[in-house]
N, C-alpha and C positions, 0 to 999 in steps of 0.2 A: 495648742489645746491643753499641755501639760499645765502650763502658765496660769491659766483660766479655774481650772481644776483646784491646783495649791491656792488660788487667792479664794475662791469661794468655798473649797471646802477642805482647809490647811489639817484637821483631824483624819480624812480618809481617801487622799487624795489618788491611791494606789489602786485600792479599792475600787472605787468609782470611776476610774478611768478603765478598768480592766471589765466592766460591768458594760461602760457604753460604748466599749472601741470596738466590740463585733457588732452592737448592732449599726455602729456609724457605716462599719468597713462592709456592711450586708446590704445596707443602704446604697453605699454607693456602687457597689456592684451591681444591683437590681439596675438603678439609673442609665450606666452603663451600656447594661444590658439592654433594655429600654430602649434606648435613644441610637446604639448600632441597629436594631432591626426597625425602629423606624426611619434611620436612615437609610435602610438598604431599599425600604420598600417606597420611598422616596423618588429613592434613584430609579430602581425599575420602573417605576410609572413616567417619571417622566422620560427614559429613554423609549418605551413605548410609544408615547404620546410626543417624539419627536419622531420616532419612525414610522409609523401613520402619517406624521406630515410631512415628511418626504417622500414617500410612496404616493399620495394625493396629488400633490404638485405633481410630483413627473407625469403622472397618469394624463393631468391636466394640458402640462406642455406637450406632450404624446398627440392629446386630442386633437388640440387646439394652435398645435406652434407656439403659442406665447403666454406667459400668464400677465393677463391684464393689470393694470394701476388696483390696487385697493383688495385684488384677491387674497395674493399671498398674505395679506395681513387679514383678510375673512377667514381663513381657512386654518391659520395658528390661531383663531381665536375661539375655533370648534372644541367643544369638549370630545374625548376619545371616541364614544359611544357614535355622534354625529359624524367623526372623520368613517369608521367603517360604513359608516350609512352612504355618506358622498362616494366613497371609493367604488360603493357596488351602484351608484344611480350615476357614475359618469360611464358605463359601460352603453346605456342605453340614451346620454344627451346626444344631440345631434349641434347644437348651437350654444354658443356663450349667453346668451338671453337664457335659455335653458339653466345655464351655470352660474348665471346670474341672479336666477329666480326662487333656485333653491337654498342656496347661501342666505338671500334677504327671508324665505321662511326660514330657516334654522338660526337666524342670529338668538344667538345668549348670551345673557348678564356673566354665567359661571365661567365659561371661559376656561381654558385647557386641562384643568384640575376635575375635573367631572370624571368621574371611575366607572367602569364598564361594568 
């Protein structure tokens, strides 16, 4: 950056650099900043929205002995909001047609990223 400074502005080079280096080094702190808490919150959502889908499942295999062809992939592709919905309507299925039924109303385009 020194380099850049002396060639464009070789009269006040010191100057100017001492002028934009807090706000460079403010800048990227902010970013920084930024970018750890939306990584954090990141992470928790999707740690979240893998343990809802491991809680579902077993609920499932609990139910039902087995999780059929094609569920486990219905059911990671619920948004969070939908897995607590299934979680409290497998208490009352009695049949896979049942768990079958409700999966094909609940299909979504959003797909596991959907926030509670």
């Amino acid at each position: 950056m020194q380099a850049a400074l002396n060639k464009r502005y070789p009269e006040e080079p010191k100057a100017l650099e001492e002028f934009i280096t807090p706000w460079h080094e403010e800048g990227l702190a902010v970013g920084l900043a930024r970018g750890r808490r939306e990584g954090l919150v990141e992470g928790l959502e999707r740690g979240v929205q893998k343990g809802r889908q491991t809680l579902v499942l077993h609920l499932i295999r609990k139910r039902f002995g087995r999780i059929p062809p094609g569920v486990r992939q219905a059911v990671q592709a619920l948004p969070a909001r939908s897995l607590l919905e299934l979680g409290a309507a497998l208490l009352d299925m009695s049949s896979l047609e049942e768990l079958h039924s409700w999966l094909k109303a609940h299909e979504t385009s959003e797909g596991p990223s959907d926030r509670e």
